[in-house]
N, C-alpha and C positions, 0 to 999 in steps of 0.2 A: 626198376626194382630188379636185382640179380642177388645171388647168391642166400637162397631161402632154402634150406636145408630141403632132398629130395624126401617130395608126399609132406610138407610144408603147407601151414594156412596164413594169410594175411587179412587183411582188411577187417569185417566186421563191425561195420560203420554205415550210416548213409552220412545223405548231405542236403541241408535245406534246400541250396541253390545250384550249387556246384553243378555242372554236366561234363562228363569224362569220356575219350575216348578210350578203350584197353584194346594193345595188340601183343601179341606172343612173338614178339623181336627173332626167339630164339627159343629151344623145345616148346612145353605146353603145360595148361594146367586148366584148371576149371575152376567157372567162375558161377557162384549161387545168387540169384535175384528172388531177391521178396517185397514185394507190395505191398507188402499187411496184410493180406488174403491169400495169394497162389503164391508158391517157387516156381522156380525154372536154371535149371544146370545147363550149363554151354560152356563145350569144351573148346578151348584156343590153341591154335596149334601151326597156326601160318601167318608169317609176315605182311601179306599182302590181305587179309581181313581184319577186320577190327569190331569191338563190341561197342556200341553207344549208350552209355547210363543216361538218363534223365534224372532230375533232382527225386527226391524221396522216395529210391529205389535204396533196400540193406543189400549188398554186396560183400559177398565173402568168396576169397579167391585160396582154391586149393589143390591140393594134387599137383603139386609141381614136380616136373621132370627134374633132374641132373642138369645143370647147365641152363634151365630157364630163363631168359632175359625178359621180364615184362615192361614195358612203356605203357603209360598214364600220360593223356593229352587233359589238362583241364582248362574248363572254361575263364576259371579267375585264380589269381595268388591263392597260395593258403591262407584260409583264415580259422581259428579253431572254431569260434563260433557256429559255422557254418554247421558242424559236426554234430552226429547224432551217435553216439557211441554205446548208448544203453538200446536194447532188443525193444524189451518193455515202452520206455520212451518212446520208440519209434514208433509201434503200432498204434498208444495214444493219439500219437500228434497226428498218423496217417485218418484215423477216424474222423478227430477234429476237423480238419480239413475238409472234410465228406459232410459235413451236420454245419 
């Protein structure tokens, strides 16, 4: 991912299955995790560390520097399926899960 207008958001989605790794190639930006109960903000910003998503984790990726370059390792091809794109949905399903 490059070229996201500086102080830009992406993502805003989880993933059934999918497992991602994110590295900040090139400047930085922050990335928001929600479980369906707690966040947690983690800022990227060096090539040499990397973020690990597990599957039904929402991730929203923001604050991006000028010149950002972000890489996404994922576990499998895209599939849309896999995608959880509604907030609402995601919290349902993360419950279900639990019960």
């Amino acid at each position: 991912m490059h070229a996201v207008p500086e102080g830009g958001a992406r993502g805003g989605h989880a993933h059934k299955a999918l497992r991602q790794l994110i590295v900040a190639l090139a400047g930085s930006f922050d990335v928001t995790l929600d479980d369906g109960f707690a966040k947690k903000r983690v800022h990227l910003s060096r090539p040499d560390q990397g973020l690990y998503i597990c599957p039904m984790i929402w991730r929203e990726l923001q604050e991006f520097s000028a010149g950002s370059v972000c890489m996404v390792l994922a576990s499998n091809r895209y599939d849309e399926n896999d995608y959880i794109r509604d907030y609402r949905q995601f919290c349902i399903d993360v419950k279900t899960r639990l019960s």
